[in-house]
Structure formats: C-alpha cells, structure tokens
KOLDREN-115692 format. One line per 8 residues: for each residue x, y, z of C-alpha. Coordinates in pm, whole numbers. Layout:
N
X:Y:Z  ... .
END
This chain:
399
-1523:-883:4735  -1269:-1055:4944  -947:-1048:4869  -924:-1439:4786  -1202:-1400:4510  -997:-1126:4370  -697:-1309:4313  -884:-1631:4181 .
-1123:-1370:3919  -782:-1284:3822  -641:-1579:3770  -948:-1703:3544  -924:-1424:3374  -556:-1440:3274  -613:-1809:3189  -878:-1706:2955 .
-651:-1470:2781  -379:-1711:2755  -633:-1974:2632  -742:-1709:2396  -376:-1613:2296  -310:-1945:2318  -544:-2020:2032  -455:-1747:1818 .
-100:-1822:1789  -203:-2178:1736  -398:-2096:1401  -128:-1855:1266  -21:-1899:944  348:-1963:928  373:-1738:622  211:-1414:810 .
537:-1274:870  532:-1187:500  283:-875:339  279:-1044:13  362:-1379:75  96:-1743:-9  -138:-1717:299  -194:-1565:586 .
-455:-1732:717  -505:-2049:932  -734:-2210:647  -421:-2213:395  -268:-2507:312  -9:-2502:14  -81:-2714:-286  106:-2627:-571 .
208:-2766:-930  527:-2735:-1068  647:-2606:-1345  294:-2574:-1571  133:-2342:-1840  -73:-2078:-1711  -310:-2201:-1978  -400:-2490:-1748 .
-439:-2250:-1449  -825:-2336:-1452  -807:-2735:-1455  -568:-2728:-1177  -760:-2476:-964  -1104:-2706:-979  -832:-2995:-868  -804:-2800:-600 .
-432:-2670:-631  -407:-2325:-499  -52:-2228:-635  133:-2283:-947  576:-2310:-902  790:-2218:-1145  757:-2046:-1509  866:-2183:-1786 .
1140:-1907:-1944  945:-1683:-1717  756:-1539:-1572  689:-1320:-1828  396:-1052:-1825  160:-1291:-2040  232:-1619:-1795  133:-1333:-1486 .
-184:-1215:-1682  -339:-1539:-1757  -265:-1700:-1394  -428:-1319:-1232  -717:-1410:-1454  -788:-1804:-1361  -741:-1641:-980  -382:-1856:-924 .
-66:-1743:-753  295:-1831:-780  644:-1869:-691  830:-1781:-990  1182:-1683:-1069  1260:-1234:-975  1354:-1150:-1351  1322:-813:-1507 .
933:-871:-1557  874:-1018:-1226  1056:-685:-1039  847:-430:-1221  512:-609:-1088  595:-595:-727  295:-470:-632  150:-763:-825 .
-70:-1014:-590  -26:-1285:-807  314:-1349:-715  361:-1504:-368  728:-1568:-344  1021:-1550:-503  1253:-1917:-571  1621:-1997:-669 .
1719:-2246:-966  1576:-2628:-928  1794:-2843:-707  2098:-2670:-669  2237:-2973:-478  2300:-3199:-760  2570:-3198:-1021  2528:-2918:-1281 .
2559:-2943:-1658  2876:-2789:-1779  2676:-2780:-2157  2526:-3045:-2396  2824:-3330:-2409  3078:-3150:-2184  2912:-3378:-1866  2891:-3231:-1462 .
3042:-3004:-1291  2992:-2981:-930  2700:-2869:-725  2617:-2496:-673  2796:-2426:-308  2561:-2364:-38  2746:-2020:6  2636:-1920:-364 .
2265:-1981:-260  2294:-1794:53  2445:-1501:-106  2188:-1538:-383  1890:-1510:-112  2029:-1220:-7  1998:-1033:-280  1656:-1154:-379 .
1568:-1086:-1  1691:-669:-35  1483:-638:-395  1184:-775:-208  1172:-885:149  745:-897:143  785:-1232:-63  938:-1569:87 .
1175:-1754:-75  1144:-2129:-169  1411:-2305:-261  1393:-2695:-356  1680:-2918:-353  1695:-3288:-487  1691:-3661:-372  2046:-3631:-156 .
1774:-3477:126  1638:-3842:153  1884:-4047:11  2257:-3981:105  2348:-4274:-246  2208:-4048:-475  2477:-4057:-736  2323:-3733:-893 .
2522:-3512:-687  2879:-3558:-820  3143:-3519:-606  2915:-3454:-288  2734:-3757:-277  2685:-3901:48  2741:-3563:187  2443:-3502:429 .
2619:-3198:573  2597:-2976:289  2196:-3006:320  2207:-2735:729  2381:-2489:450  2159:-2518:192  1846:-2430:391  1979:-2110:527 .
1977:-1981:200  1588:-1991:168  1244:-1927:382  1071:-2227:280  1251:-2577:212  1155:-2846:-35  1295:-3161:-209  1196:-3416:-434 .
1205:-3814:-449  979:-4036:-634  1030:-4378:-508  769:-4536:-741  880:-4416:-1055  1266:-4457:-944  1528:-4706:-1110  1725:-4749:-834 .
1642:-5069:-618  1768:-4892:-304  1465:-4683:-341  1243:-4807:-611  893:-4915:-486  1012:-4722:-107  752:-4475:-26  870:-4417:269 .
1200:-4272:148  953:-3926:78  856:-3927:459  1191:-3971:584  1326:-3704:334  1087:-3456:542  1176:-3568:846  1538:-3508:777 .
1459:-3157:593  1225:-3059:882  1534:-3131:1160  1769:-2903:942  1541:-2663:865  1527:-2505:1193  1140:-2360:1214  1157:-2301:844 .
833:-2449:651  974:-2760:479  746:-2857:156  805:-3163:-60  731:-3319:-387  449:-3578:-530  480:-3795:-766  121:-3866:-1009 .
290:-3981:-1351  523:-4184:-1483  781:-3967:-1552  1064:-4121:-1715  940:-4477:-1610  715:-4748:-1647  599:-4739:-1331  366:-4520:-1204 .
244:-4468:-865  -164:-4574:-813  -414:-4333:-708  -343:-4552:-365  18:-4477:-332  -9:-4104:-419  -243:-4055:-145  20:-4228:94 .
258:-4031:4  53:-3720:98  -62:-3824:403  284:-3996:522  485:-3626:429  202:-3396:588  239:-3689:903  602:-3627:941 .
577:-3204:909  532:-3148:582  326:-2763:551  312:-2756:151  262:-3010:-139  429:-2923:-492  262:-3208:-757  526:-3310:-1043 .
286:-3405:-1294  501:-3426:-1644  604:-3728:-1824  823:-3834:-2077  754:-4205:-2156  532:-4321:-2381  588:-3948:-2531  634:-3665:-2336 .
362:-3449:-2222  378:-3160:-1965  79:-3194:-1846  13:-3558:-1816  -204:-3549:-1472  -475:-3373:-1649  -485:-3648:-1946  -524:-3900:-1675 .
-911:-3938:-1521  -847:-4178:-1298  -539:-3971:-1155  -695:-3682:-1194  -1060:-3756:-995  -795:-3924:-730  -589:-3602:-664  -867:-3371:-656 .
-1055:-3553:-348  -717:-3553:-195  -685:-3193:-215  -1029:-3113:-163  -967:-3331:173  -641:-3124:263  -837:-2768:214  -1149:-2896:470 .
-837:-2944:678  -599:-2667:661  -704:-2513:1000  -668:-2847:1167  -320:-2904:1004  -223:-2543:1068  -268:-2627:1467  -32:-2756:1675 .
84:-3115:1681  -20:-3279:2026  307:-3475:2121  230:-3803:2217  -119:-3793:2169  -156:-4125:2075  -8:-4483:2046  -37:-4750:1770 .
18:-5134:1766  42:-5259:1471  -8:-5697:1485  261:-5694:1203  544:-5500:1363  717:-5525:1016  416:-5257:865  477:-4936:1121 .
203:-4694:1142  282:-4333:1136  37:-4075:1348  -26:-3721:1363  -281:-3585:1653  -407:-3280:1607  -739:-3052:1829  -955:-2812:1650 .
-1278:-2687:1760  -1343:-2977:2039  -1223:-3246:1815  -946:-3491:1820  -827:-3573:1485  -545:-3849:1419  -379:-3928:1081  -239:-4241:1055 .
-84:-4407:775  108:-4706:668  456:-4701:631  518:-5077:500  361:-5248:184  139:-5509:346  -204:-5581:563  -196:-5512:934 .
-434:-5451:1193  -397:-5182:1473  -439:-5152:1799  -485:-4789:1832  -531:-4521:2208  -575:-4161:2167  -512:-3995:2442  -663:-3994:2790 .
-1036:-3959:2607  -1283:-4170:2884  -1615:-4367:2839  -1763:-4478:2472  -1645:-4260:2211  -1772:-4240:1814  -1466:-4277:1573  -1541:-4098:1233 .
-1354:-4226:921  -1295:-3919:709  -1364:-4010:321  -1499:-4398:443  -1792:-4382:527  -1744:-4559:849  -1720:-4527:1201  -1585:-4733:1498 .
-1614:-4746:1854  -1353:-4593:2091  -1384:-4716:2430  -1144:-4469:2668  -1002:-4377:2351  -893:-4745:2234  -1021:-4920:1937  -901:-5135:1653 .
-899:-5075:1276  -753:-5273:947  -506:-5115:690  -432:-5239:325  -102:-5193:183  -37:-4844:197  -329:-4742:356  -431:-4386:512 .
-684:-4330:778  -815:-4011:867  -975:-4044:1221  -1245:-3808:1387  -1336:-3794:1777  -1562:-3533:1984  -1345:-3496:2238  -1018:-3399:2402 .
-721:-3609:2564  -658:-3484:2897  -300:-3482:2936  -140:-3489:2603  126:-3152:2519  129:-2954:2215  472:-2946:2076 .
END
C-alpha cells in the first residue's frame, strides 16, 4: 500500500471515530455525571409534578410524568414506599429520613426551599422579610453536596427570573443581578411564571413571558440544565390556560433550552384541591399526549441544537415564530411555535436540504411538500408545529 492510501485509510478512519465519538457525546445525558441522579440515558426527558401525594403516583405515571418534586412535610419513609411501589422517582427535601435511604433509587436529587428569591414570611401577620441571600443558598448546596454528591441538586426560584416588576421579591425587585448568584448554588435551575392565570396586566395573558424566563435562566446558568414550570389549572384565578396554551407553553420553553418540565397542577378557586389536573378530563387527556409526544422525543431533544438550521417568515411580523432544529437518526426535525396570539402564515427553509422533500406533521396527521427545504404552513393563535424531514442540511453547525 502506498504511502498516500495510508494516510487517507487513516484519515477515514479517524473521521469515523470522531463521527462515532461525535455521536456519543451528542446523546449523553446531561445528568450522567451523577451515580444516582434522574437519567442517564439519551431517551430521558424530565417531566415532573410538583408538590403531589404519592397516592397519585399511578395517575400521573400513565400521564406520562416520570418524576414527582417535592414532599409534602417530607419525604418521609411512607411518601418513599408508596412512590418505589407505583415505579416514580423524586427530588425531595435531604431530612433525617431521606439521609438514611441513600442507597435508595427512588430518590434522584436532592432540592433547597421553593423560591428562595422572593420575600419570606416573617410569621402569620408579622408581613416579609427579605429574600434568602444568594450566599445562604450557596453555602446550603454545599452542605447538601458533602452528605451526598451522587444526587443533583435542583433548586427553583420565582417569577423575578422572567419578570424583573415582580413585586413579590421585597426589597430586591427589579434586581436581575441577584439571579448569576442564585444559580451557583444548585445543579439544575428552574423558575416559575404562569402568565395565564396571572393578575398582573404586565404579564397576564403573556405566554411568552415563560420562554423568555428560560432564555434568561439558560444565559445565567452557565451549562447548568435550566427546567421550568407549567401551568394546567387555575390556581388562584379565573383564568385558566386551554389545553392549546399549555401545549405552547411546552413547546415555546423546550424551544428556547428548556431540558425538564415540572407541572403545577393545584388550585385554590372554586375550592382548593391539590390535585386538580387529575379532576380535569379534558386537561388531563391534553397533557398526557403532550408528554407521551416529549418521551418519543427525548433522544431527539437530548441532541444537539443545529445553529441556524433554519429560517422562518412569518406574513404577520407582529406573530414571531420560534424554531428549534434538531438531527437524529437521518432526520431533520424542527419545532416551531408561535410566540404572538394571532393567525399567521410562514414561510419556512430548513437548511441546505435539495430536491422535493416530504414534511411530516407530528400529532396532525398531515404532511407538506418541501422543495430544497422551503415550504409554507398556517398557525392559529398559539400554535405548535412539530416538523419531520428524511434528510440532512448540508452546512448547518451544531451549537
């Protein structure tokens, strides 16, 4: 063999096994690092419920949640027992009970106190004190860290992540800068905002206030997974978000880097009831094809996002479309969602993809014609698309 073909079976070879490596790292789960933490594997994607009975354990694992948050007063060796029976892990508080299970599979991760960035209760009628400092939740993660360090830490902070008004934090509202501090006090990020169900006009009836709220938790979370909130009840309004809106909010947080969905599913008005998702069919049948959807398509949303993969032009420039691109397994898949309230069509290129192309519409029933990767397509008011190609753009980057 001449020396030439040597050095070019050697280069095909070490492009294989970068391809190869390539691909591996691409489908690593970002909680591998940890023995004992939610997932390691590419086809995990969090969906969790907050703050529920263990009871219910069952109902929410054939809605296809895969994770319960929070105890109530726990966790306590019953709450453990009855989730390791219905097959559902947790994040749960480290208590007494919680640090003699260790070896307990059933706990995935350890989390601080809810939203430590609002304005704490000094007692019943004695009003608000300020917010835990960001130095108090550091120091606290370091000493959940050294009585466990195989379990991640979550910690979830409130509305001031996506709305810097939010009078809810005392003295530090409209303090964005507390929010880089926070974060380095945990190993997973989240926050909650329900814009449907909120009374504020600055964000009532704003969905996109949850997708901006990741994008701003994602940029000071520095490579930590960033998780956020749902909202599926009425909580402590009379508005509640349609089966419609809930799936746009999904879609629009995983399309701006969300890697975990926590569902708040209590309400208080008419009467409150803690688990008011499952007393809701309609709600109910609605968030279980949405989560079914997300599981089909944890490996693809585990894979690297393909920067600038493709480009949207929406004929009402008031109703911006969002878009995710993603490649798995020889097919293109883009996400696209509404941003706006309103009807708009799109104008819509993936890619460098050439000749005719079939466009499958996950959950439609529906395809369209991509002609070097161009075609059009309609959205509702707060509509999500899930597109499907067989095939790859040519020049796009991973980032």
């Amino acid at each position: 063999m001449k020396r030439s073909e040597v050095f070019v079976l050697c280069l095909m070879v070490a492009s294989v096994w970068a391809a190869d490596t390539y691909a591996q790292e691409a489908l690593k789960s970002p909680y591998a690092q940890w023995s004992r933490g939610p997932g390691a594997g590419a086809d995990f994607f969090p969906i969790a419920v907050w703050l529920q009975s263990p009871a219910n354990a069952g109902r929410y694992r054939e809605a296809g949640f895969n994770l319960y948050v929070g105890l109530w007063r726990g966790p306590t060796d019953e709450q453990l027992s009855q989730l390791q029976a219905a097959g559902m892990h947790v994040i749960c508080s480290q208590n007494r009970v919680a640090l003699s299970r260790l070896d307990d599979p059933t706990i995935v991760g350890w989390m601080h106190g809810d939203e430590p960035d609002n304005a704490q209760s000094l007692g019943e009628g004695k009003g608000y004190g300020p917010p835990i400092p960001p130095e108090k939740i550091v120091a606290d993660y370091e000493k959940i860290r050294a009585a466990d360090p195989t379990r991640p830490i979550l910690l979830n902070l409130g509305q001031g992540v996506a709305w810097d008004g939010w009078h809810g934090r005392g003295v530090r509202t409209n303090h964005p800068e507390d929010y880089p501090e926070y974060v380095k006090g945990c190993d997973i990020a989240s926050f909650d905002i329900y814009p449907v169900a909120h009374d504020r006009p600055a964000v009532a009836g704003k969905l996109w206030y949850v997708a901006y709220g990741v994008e701003r938790l994602k940029g000071w979370a520095q490579g930590r997974p960033v998780w956020n909130c749902i909202e599926c009840t009425r909580i402590s309004s009379k508005n509640k978000a349609t089966p419609q809106q809930v799936r746009c909010e999904v879609w629009m947080s995983i399309v701006h880097g969300s890697m975990g969905l926590i569902y708040f599913v209590h309400e208080w008005v008419p009467k409150f009831d803690e688990a008011a998702l499952l007393h809701d069919p309609e709600m109910y049948e609605a968030v279980t094809r949405i989560n079914q959807r997300i599981a089909k398509l944890a490996p693809v949303l585990n894979s690297p996002t393909i920067s600038g993969g493709a480009e949207v032009r929406p004929a009402q420039a008031e109703i911006p479309i969002a878009t995710m691109v993603k490649k798995h397994e020889g097919a293109v898949y883009l996400f696209a969602v509404a941003m706006r309230e309103g009807r708009t069509n799109a104008k819509i290129s993936i890619g460098e993809l050439q000749g005719r192309q079939t466009v499958e519409v996950l959950d439609e029933d529906r395809t369209l014609e991509a002609i070097d990767g161009a075609f059009e397509d309609e959205f509702e008011p707060w509509d999500v698309h899930l597109y499907r190609v067989l095939g790859s753009p040519k020049s796009a980057k991973a980032g």
